[in-house]
C-alpha positions as a printed Julia matrix, in Angstrom:
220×3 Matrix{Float64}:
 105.89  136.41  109.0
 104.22  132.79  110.3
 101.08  133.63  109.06
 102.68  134.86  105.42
 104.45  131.63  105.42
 100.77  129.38  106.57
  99.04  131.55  104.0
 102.25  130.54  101.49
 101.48  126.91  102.47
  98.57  126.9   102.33
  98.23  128.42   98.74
 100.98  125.91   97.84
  98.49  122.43   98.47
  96.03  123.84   96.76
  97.65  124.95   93.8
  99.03  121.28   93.74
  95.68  120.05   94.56
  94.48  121.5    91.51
  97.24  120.26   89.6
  96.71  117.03   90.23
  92.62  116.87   89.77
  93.68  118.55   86.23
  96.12  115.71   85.15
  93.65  112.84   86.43
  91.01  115.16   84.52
  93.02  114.84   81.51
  94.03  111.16   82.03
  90.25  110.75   82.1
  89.6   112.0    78.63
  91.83  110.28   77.33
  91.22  107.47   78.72
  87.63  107.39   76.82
  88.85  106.55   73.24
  92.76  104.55   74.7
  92.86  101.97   76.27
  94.84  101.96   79.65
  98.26  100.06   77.74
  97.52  102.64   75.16
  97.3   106.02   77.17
 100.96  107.75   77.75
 101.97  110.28   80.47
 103.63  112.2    77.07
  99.49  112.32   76.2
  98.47  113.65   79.54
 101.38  116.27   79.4
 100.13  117.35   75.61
  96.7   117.59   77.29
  97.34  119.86   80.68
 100.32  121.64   78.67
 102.69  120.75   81.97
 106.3   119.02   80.76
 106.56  115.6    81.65
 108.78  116.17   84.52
 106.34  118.77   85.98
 103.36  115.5    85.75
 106.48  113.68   87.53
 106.8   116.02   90.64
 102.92  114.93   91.26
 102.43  111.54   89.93
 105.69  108.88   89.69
 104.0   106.87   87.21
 101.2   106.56   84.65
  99.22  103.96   87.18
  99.22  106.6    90.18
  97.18  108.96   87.45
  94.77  105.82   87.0
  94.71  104.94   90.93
  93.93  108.85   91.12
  91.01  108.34   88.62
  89.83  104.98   90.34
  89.67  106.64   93.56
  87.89  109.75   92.16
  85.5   107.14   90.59
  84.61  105.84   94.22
  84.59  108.93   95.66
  81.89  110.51   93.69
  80.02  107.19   93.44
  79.94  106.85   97.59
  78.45  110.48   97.55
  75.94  109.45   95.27
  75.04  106.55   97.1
  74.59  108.09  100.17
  72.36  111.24   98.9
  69.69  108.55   97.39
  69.3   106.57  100.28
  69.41  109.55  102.81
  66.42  110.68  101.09
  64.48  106.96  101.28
  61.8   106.98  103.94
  60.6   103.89  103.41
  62.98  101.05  102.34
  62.13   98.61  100.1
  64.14   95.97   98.39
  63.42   97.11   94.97
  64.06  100.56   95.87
  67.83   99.71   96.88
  68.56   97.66   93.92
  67.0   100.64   91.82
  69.65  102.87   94.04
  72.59  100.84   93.79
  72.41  100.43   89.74
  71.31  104.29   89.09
  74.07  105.82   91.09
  76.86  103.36   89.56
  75.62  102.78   86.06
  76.72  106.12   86.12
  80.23  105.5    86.21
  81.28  103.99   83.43
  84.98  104.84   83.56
  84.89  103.09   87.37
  83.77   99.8    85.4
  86.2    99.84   83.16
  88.7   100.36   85.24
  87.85   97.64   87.62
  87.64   95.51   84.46
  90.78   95.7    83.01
  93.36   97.15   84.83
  93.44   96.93   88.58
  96.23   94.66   88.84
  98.17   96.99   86.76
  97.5   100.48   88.81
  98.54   98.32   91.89
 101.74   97.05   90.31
 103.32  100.64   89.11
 102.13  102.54   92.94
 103.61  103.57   95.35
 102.33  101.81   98.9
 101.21  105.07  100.44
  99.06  106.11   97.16
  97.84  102.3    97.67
  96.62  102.93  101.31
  95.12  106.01  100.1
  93.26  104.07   97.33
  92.36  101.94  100.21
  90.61  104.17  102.52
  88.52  105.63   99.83
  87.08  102.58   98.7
  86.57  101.28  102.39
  84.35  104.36  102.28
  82.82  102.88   99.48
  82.33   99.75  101.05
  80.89  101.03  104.24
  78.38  103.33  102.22
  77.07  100.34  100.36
  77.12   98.33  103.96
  75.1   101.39  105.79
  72.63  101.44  102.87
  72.12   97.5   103.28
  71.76   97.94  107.34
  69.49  100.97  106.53
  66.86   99.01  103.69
  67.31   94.91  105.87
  67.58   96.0   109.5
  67.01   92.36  110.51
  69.54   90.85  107.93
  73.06   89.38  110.14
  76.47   90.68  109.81
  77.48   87.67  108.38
  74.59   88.5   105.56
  75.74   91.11  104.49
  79.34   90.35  104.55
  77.92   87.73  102.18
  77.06   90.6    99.93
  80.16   92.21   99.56
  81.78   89.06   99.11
  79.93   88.75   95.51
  78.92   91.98   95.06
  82.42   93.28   94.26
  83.74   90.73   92.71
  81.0    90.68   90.32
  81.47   94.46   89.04
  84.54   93.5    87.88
  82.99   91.71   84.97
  80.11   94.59   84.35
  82.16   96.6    81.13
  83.22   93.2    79.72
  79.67   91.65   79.29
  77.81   95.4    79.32
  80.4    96.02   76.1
  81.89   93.26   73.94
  83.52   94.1    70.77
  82.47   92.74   67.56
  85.11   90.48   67.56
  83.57   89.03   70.59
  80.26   88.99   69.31
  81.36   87.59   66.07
  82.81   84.87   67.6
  80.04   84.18   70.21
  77.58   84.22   67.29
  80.12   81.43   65.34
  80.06   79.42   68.46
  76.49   79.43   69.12
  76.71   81.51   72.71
  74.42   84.06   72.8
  75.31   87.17   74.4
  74.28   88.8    77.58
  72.79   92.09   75.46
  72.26   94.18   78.76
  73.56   97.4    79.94
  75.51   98.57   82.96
  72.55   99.23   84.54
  70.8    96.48   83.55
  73.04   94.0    84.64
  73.51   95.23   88.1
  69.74   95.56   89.0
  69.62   91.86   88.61
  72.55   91.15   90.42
  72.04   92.95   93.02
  68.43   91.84   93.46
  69.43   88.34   93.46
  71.81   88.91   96.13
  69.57   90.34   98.31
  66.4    87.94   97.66
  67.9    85.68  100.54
  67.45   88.24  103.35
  64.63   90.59  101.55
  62.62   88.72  104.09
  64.4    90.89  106.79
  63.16   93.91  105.1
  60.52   96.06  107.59
């Protein structure tokens, strides 16, 4: 009977486990053509087929689906990160900037996410979906800091917390200037600015070899 019931258990998270990775699946689509004021949990429901109530019993709002997606988003990108510079044998400064913009230029949705609506996600979550958020992206953060320790052995603590301190703040802004609207441009064009005209990619190569041209001199 205990091991029916642990067998019943069991089966139970990972039904729900699936459940949830198929509304933040569908809240994903979605969230591709809608922007995040625009997207509805009535759409999501349409989209998995569940009632709204059923999306309820796993998700109290519409931001713990997008706090779902942004941790996905870092969760997959950490992975990434970690399988290219496991595979490095020799580190070179070029090669991590190379490795930091491949892996994330592949995440568009995380950009636009961390452009837009963070503040939002935060507001509309409970604080133990928050902490959850929290410990993926901490992975996050210490995958990027063992890749830094890996490629500038000789570079301080205090250099690399130097790093982070720009390096995250600064992705914040990649979908804005990696994507302006033609209103934007219009208006940049009236005004005389002239736009940035780089990609995701791009834009964080540059960034991130800037950052680390004050220590590349630590580099082996």
């Amino acid at each position: 009977m205990a091991k029916r019931s642990k067998k019943s258990l069991t089966a139970g998270i990972r039904r729900c486990d699936a459940r949830r990775r198929e509304i933040v699946a569908a809240c994903r689509r979605i969230y591709e053509t809608k922007s995040f004021q625009e997207v509805t949990v009535c759409d999501v429901s349409k989209l998995v087929n569940f009632s709204r109530p059923t999306i309820y019993n796993y998700f109290h709002t519409k931001e713990e689906i997008f706090l779902a997606l942004f941790q996905q988003e870092f969760e997959h990108w950490s992975a990434e990160l970690k399988k290219a510079v496991s595979t490095v044998r020799i580190p070179k400064p070029r090669r991590f900037a190379e490795i930091v913009a491949d892996t994330l230029s592949r995440h568009k949705t995380l950009f636009k996410l961390l452009s837009m609506n963070v503040h939002d996600m935060e507001k509309g979550s409970r604080p133990e979906r928050l902490v959850e958020f929290r410990r993926v992206f901490k992975k996050a953060y210490d995958a990027l800091d063992a890749s830094l320790a890996k490629f500038f052995p000789r570079a301080s603590l205090q250099e690399r917390k130097n790093f982070h301190a720009i390096f995250w703040p600064f992705l914040s802004g990649v979908y804005l200037y990696a994507n302006p609207t033609d209103a934007q441009l219009e208006s940049m064009e009236t005004v005389g600015l002239p736009p940035i005209d780089k990609d995701e990619r791009a834009l964080i190569f540059d960034a991130t070899s800037s950052l680390i041209a004050s220590f590349e001199k630590s580099a082996p």
